[in-house]
N, C-alpha and C positions, 0 to 999 in steps of 0.2 A: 758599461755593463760587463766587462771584462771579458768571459768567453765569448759571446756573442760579437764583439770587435774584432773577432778570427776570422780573417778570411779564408783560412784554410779550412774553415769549419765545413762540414761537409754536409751537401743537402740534407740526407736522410739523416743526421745530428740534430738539424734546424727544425725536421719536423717532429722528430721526437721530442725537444724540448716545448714546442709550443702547443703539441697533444699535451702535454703533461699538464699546460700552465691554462690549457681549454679546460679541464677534467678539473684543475682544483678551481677556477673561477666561479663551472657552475657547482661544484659543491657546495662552495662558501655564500653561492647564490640562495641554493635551498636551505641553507643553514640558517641564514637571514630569515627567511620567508616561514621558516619553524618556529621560530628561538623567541624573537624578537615580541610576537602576541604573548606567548605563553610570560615572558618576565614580565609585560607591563599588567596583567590582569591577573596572578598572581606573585608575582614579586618574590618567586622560586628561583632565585641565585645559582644552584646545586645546578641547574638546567646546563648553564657554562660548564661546567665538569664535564657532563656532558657533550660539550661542545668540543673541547680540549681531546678528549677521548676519541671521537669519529675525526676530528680534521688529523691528531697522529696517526689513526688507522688508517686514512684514505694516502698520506706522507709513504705510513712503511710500504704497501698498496704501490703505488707508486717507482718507490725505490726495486722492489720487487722485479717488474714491468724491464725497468733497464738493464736486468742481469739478462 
């Protein structure tokens, strides 16, 4: 996993990294729980765009947080 094989890696590192990787898990949670009715009952594709659009939001979002 490369950095994370750091032992020098320092606590408060480990926990910003895995804040980070809690916050996109349930994103991609809700995303599922959105997405996923709306394409099979109407077979609106575009919705993925959509999709593409909020998970780069929630990324730059993210990158942000760490400066």
């Amino acid at each position: 996993m490369g950095r994370f094989d750091n032992v020098d890696l320092k606590l408060n590192e480990k926990r910003m990294i895995l804040h980070h990787f809690k916050t996109i898990n349930e994103t991609l949670s809700e995303l599922r729980s959105e997405i996923k009715p709306n394409l099979a009952s109407i077979g609106d594709y575009s919705a993925i765009d959509r999709v593409m659009e909020i998970v780069s939001d929630k990324i730059d979002s993210l990158k942000g947080e760490q400066k």
